[in-house]
C-alpha positions in Angstrom: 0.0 0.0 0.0 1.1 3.5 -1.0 2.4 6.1 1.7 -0.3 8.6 0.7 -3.4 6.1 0.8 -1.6 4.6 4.6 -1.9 8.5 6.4 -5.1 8.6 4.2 -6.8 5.8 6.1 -5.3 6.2 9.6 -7.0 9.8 9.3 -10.4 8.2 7.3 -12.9 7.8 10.0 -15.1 10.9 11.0 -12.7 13.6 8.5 -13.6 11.7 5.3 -13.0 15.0 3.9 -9.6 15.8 5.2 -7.9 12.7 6.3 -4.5 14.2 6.8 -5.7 16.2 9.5 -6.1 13.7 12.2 -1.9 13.9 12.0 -1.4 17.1 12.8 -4.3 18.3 14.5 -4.4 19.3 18.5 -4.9 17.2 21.3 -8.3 19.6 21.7 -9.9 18.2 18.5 -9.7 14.4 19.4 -13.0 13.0 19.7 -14.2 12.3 22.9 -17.3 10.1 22.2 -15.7 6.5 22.9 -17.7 4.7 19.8 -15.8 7.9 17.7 -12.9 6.9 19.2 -12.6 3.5 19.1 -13.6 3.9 15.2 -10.6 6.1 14.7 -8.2 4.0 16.9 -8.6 0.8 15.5 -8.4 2.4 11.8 -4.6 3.6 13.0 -3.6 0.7 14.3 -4.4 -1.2 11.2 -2.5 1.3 8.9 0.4 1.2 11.3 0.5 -2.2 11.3 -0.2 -2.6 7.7 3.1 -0.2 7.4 5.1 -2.0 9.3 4.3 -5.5 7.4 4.3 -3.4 4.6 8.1 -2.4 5.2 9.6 -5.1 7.5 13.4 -4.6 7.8 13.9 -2.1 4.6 12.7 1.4 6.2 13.6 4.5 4.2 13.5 7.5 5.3 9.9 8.4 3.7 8.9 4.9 5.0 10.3 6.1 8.9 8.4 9.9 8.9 5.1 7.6 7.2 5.2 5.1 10.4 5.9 7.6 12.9 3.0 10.0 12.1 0.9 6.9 11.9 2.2 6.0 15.3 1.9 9.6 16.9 -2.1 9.4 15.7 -2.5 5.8 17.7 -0.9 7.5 20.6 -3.3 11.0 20.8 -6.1 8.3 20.3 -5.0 5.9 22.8 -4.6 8.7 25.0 -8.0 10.8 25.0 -9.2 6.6 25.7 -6.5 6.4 28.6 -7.9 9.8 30.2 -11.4 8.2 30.9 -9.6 5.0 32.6 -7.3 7.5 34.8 -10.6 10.1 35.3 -12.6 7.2 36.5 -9.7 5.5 38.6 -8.9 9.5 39.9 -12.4 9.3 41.2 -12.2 5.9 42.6 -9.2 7.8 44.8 -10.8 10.8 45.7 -13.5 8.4 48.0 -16.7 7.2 48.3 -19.6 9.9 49.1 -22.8 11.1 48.4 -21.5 14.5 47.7 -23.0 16.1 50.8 -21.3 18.1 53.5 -22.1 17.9 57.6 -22.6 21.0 59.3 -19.0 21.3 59.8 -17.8 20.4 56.9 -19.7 23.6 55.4 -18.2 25.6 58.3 -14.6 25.0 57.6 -15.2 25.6 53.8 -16.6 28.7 54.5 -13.9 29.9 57.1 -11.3 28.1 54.1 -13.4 30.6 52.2 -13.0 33.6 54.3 -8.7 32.6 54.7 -8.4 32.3 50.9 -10.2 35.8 50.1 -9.2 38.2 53.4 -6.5 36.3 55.8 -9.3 35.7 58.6 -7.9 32.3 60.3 -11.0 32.9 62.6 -14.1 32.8 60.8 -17.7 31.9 61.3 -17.8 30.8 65.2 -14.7 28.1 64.3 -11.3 28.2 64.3 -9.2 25.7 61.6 -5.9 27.0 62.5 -2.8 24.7 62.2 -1.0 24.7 65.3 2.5 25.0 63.3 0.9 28.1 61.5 -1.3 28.3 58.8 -5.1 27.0 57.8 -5.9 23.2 57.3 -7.1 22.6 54.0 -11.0 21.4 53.8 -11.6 17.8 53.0 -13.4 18.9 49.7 -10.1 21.0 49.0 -8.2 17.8 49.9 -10.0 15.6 47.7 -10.0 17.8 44.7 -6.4 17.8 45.1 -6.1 14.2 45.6 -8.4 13.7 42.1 -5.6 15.8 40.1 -2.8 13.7 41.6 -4.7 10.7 40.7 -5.4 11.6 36.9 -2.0 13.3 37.0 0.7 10.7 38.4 0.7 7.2 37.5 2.2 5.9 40.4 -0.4 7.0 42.2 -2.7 5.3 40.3 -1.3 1.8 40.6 0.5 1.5 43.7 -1.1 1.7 47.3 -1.2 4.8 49.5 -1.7 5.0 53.3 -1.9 8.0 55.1 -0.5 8.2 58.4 -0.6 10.7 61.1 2.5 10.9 62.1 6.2 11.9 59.8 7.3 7.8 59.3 5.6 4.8 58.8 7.8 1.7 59.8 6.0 -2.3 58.8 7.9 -5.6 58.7 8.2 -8.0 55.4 8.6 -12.0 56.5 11.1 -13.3 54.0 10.7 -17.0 55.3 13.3 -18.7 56.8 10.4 -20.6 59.8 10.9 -24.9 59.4 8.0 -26.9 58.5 8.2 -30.5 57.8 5.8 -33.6 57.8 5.3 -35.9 61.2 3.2 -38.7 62.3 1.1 -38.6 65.6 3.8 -38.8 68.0 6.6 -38.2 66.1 9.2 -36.2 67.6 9.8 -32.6 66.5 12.5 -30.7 65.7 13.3 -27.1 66.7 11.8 -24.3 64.5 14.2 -21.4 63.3 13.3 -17.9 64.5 11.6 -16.2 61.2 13.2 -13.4 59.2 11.8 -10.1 58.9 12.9 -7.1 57.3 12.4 -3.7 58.8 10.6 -0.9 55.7 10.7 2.3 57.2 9.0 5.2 55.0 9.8 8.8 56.0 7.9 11.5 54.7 9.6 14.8 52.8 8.2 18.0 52.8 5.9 18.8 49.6 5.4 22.5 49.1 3.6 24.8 46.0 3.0 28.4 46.5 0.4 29.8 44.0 -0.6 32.9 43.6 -3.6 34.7 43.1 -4.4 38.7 42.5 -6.0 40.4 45.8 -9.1 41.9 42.7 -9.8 37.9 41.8 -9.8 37.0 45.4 -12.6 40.0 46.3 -14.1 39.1 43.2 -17.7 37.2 44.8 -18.3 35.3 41.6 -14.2 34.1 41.6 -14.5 29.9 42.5 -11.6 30.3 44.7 -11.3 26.8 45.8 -11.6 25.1 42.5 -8.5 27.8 41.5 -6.4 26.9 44.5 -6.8 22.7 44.0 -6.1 23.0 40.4 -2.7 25.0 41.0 -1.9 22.6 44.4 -2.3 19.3 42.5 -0.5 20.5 39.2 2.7 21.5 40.9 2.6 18.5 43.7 1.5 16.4 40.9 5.1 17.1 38.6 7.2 16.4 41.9 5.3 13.4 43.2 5.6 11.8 39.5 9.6 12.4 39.4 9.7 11.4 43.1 7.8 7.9 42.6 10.0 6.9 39.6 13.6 8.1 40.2 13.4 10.3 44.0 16.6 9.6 46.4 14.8 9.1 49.3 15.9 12.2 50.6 13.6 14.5 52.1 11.7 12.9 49.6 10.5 9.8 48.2 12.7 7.1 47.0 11.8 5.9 43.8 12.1 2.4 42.4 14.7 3.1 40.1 16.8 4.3 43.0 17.0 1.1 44.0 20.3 -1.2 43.6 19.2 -3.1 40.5 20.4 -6.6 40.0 20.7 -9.7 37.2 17.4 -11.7 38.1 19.4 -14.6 38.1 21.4 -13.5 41.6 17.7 -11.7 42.9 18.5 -10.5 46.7 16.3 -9.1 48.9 16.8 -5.4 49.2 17.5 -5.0 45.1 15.1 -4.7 42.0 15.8 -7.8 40.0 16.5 -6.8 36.0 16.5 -9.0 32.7 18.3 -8.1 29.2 16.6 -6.7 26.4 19.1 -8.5 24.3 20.5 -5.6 22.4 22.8 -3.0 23.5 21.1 -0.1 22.5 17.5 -0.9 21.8 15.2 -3.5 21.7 16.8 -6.5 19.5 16.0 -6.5 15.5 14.2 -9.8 14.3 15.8 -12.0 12.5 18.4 -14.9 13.1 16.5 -16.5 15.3 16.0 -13.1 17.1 12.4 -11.8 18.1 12.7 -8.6 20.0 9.5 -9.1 21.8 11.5 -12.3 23.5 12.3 -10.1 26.4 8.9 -8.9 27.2 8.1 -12.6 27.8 11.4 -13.1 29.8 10.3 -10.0 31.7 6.9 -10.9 32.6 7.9 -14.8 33.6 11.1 -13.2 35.6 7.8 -12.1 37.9 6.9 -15.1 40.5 3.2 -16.3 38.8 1.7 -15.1 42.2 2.3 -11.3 41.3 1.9 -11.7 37.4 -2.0 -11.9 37.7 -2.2 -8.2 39.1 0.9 -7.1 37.0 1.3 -4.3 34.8 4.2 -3.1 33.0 5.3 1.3 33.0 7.2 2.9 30.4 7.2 6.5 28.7 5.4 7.1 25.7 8.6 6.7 23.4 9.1 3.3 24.7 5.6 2.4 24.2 5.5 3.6 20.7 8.4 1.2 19.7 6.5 -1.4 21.4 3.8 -0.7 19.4 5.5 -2.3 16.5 6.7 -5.8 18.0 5.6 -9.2 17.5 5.4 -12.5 19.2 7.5 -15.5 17.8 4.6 -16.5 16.2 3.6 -13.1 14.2 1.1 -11.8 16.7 1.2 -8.1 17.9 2.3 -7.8 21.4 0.1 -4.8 21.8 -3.1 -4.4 21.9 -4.9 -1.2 22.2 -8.0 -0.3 24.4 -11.0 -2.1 23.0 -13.7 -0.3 25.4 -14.0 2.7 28.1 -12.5 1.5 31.9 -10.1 -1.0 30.2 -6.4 -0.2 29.8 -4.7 -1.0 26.5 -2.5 -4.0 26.7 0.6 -5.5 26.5 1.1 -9.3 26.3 -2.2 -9.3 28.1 -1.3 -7.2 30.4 -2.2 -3.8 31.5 0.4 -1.0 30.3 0.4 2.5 31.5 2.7 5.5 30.2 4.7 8.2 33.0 7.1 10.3 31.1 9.2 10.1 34.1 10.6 6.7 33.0 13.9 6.6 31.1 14.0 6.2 27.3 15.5 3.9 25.4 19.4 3.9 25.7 22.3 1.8 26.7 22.2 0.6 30.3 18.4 2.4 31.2 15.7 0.8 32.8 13.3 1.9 30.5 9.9 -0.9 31.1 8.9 -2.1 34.4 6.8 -4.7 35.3 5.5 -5.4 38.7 2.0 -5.7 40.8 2.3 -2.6 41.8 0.1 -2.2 44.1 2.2 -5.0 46.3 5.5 -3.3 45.0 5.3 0.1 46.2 4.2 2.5 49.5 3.1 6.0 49.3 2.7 7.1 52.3 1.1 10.8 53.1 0.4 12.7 56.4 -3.2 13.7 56.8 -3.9 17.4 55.7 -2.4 20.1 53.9 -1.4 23.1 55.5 -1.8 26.9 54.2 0.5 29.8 54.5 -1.3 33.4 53.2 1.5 35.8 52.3 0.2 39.1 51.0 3.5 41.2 51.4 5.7 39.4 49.1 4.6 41.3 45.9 1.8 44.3 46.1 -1.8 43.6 44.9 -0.6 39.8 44.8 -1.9 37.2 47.7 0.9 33.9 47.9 -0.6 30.2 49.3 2.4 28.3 50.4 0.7 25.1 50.7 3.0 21.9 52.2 2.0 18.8 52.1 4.3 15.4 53.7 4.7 12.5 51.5 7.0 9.6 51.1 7.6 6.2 49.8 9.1 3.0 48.6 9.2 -0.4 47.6 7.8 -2.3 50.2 8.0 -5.7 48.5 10.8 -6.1 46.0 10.4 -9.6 44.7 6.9 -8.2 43.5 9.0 -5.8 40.7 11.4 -6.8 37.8 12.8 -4.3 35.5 13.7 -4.3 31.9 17.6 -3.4 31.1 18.8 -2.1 27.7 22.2 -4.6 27.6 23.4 -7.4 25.4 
């Protein structure tokens, strides 16, 4: 099939009468009825995959810029699919509820009100002072917030989070090590050995955002003040978390998984993130030769013990995903599959796949896919409540929130995490 008449189907469906468009167009103008969408995403994936039959190992240049504007249309479709999934899961995190507020709960969002707009910490017969200084944050503000951080960061999506009330969060992981055995009635038994456990200790770091607003929108009546100030909060906390969860120290902040000592799978030890090869120094291995470079997606998953694969995902960047996009099985079947309804991930292998530009690309010795139950992997942890600081005489006519926020985590189970290494 010609170049032309491939970006003339993967555009076809609903812009019969400009079909290049779908290529270039903005994220804004992607379709958000689902039965839209899924017309338009299967129609790219079949040109893309079409393309790539269509070309196999001899790529030109024409054929490259062809397949990769192809490929760029699956992902903006994929994507506007994906944002349902992570606006339904966001909700899922922001808690159950009828939506209506107790007597107090209207009384602290109206002094929260009265803080925002003129500085009153006493408002309304109650007092919601912080005793460190500051306002405490109403639950509706906190769940907003915590709505954007779900949509926002993946991690948050997929791994567990506790809050605490305290600044650390210390639990214990058996790793075995008790003796069992079989015995008959009276049959003499040996000693047991003393179980081992491993201390996790999660420390929280200090999140802080400081938006600002103008005093005239704050006296402004009509001005939704609170839906203004979430928005900000979880957009900045949001691009910290998300760097924090993947690749953080674990100082004064979260430690993220790739912080972790990584190690061959073969020699796994507690304590380290067991890795397999991609097979290729720089990239995913070409086929060919007895060769398939979707061999170590298999070897990845099956590195997992089968009682974590069943919850397992994988978590890559968007460049990653796009080259994954193009792989097949040993036996000529795609590897990836995208999203066939609303509330269902796309898949990889089977398996759910979700995209954080935090994770490496593609390069020699990165970490670029992970593959892991997630939610038995990793530990956020967060301290109840976020705190407010009003600042009106840092810049005239300008009102500052410094809004902070403690927040840690970790791996809290590693042999339920592998990682895939770009290596020979």
């Amino acid at each position: 099939m010609k170049t032309a008449n491939i970006l003339a189907l993967a555009g076809a469906t609903a812009l019969a009468s400009a079909p290049r468009a779908v290529m270039a167009r903005p994220r804004a103008e992607v379709p958000t009825d689902p039965k839209a969408l899924f017309e338009q995403l299967n129609t790219a994936v079949t040109a893309m995959r079409e393309k790539v039959d269509a070309t196999g190992q001899k790529v030109d240049a024409l054929d490259v810029e062809a397949l990769n504007k192809i490929n760029a249309t699956v992902g903006e479709l994929q994507k506007a699919l994906n944002d349902s999934n992570e606006q339904i899961a966001a909700l899922k995190l922001g808690g159950p509820g009828d939506g209506k507020m107790s007597a107090k709960d209207k009384e602290h969002v109206a002094a929260f009100n009265d803080f925002t707009r003129s500085g009153k910490i006493e408002a309304r017969g109650a007092t919601f002072s912080d005793p460190d200084g500051g306002f405490l944050t109403p639950k509706q503000v906190d769940t907003s917030i915590s709505r954007i951080l779900g949509k926002t960061v993946a991690m948050r999506r997929m791994s567990t989070v506790m809050s605490i009330s305290g600044d650390t969060y210390v639990k214990h992981k058996g790793l075995g090590g008790a003796s069992s055995g079989w015995v008959g009635e009276g049959d003499a038994r040996g000693e047991t050995n003393t179980p081992q456990l491993a201390r996790l200790e999660f420390a929280t770091g200090e999140l802080y955002a400081e938006p600002a607003a103008t005093q005239k929108f704050l006296d402004d009546s009509v001005a939704d003040v609170e839906s203004w100030y979430a928005e900000e909060v979880g957009i900045e906390f949001a691009e910290k978390e998300g760097a924090a969860f993947v690749s953080g120290d674990g100082i004064k902040k979260p430690r993220g998984f790739l912080s972790y000592a990584p190690i061959a799978n073969a020699n796994y030890a507690w304590g380290k993130v067991g890795f397999v090869k991609s097979g290729h120094a720089t990239a995913f291995p070409a086929a060919g030769a007895g060769v398939n470079p979707a061999d170590c997606f298999i070897d990845l998953v099956h590195a997992l013990k089968a009682g974590y694969r069943q919850e397992a995902s994988f978590l890559m960047n968007d460049l990653t995903l796009a080259e994954v996009r193009k792989l097949k099985d040993s036996e000529g079947r795609w590897i990836w599959q995208p999203s066939l309804q609303v509330d269902k991930p796309e898949l990889l292998l089977g398996k759910a796949v979700d995209t954080d530009d935090n994770m490496p690309d593609l390069g020699a010795g990165a970490f670029p896919v992970a593959f892991a139950d997630f939610k038995r992997a990793y530990l956020i942890v967060e301290r109840l409540g976020l705190r407010v600081l009003r600042n009106p005489y840092k810049t005239n006519g300008v009102v500052f929130f410094y809004t902070t926020k403690r927040v840690g985590g970790g791996i809290q189970n590693f042999e339920a995490m592998k990682l895939l290494k770009i290596s020979a």
